[in-house]
C-alpha positions as CSV (number, residue, x, y, z in Angstrom):
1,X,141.5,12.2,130.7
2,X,138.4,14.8,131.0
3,X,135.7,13.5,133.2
4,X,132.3,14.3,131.6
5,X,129.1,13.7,133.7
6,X,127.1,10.7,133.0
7,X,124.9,12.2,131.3
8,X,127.1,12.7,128.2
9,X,127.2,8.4,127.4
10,X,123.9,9.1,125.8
11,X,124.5,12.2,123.9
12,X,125.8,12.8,120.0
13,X,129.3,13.1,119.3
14,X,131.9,13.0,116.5
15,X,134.9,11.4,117.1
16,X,138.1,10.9,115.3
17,X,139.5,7.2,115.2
18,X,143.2,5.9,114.0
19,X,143.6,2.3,113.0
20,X,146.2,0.0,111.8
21,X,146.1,-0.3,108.6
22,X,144.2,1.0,105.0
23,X,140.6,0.7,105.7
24,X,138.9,-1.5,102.9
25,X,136.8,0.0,100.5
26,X,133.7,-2.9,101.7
27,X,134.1,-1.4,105.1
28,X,134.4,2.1,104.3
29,X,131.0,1.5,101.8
30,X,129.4,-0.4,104.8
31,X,129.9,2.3,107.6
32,X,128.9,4.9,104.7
33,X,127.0,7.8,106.3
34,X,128.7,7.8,109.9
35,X,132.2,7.9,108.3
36,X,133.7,11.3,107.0
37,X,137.1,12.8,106.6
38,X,138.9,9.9,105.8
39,X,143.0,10.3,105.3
40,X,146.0,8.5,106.0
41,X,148.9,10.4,107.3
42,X,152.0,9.2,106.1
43,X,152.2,6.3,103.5
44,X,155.0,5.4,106.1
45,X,152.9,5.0,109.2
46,X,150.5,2.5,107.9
47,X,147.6,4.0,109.7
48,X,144.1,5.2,108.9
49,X,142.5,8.2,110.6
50,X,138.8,9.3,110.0
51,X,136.2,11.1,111.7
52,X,132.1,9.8,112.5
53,X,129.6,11.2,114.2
54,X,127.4,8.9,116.5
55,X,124.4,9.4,118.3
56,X,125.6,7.8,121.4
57,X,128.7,5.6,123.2
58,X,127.0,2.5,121.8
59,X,126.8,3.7,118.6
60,X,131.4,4.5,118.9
61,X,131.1,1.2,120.2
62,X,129.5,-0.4,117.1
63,X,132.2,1.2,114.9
64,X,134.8,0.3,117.0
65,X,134.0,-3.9,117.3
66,X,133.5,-3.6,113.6
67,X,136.9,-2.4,112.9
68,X,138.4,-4.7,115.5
69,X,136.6,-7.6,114.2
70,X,137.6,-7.0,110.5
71,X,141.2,-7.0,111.5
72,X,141.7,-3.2,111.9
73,X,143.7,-3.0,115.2
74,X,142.0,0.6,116.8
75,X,145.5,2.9,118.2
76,X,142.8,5.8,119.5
77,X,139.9,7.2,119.5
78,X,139.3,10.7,121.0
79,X,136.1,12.7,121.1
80,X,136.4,16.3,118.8
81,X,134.8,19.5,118.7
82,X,132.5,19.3,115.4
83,X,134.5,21.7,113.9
84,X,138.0,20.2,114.7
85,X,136.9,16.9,113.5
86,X,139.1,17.7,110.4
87,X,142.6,18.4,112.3
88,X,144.0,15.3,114.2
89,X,145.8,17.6,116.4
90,X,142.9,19.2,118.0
91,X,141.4,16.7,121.1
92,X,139.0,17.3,123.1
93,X,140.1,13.4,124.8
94,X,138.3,10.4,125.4
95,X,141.0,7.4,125.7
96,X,143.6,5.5,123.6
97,X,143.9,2.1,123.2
């Protein structure tokens, strides 16, 4: 895990999340505007992964309940470069669930 200093909570970031599940086209339409990059990897896994930028950690967190509380189980989320948002192999590392 990378320690970053405090400072960093309140600072933008994009992040790429991976859920359980297809994300419904309500939610998607509902989060419109912090959501981009949207793809599922293998029809196989089951799984949604997208990319958002928020303007703080309260912000991720806001996506993140919402998911949860629409019966998306969250698997990760990891903070990206901006211009690795795109490729779920590149992480910069913030936790998994």
């Amino acid at each position: 895990m990378v320690n970053y200093p405090q400072s960093y909570l309140d600072m933008p970031g994009t992040y790429q999340i991976r859920v359980h599940g297809h994300l419904s086209r309500h939610w998607l339409d509902a989060a419109s505007g912090e959501i981009f990059d949207i793809h599922h990897p293998t029809a196989e896994a089951n799984e949604t992964v997208f990319s958002c930028h928020v303007l703080d950690q309260s912000a991720l967190l806001g996506i993140v309940n919402g998911l949860v509380d629409t019966g998306h189980p969250v698997i990760a989320v990891v903070r990206v470069e901006p211009e690795t948002a795109s490729d779920p192999g590149e992480e910069a590392g913030l936790f998994s669930v």
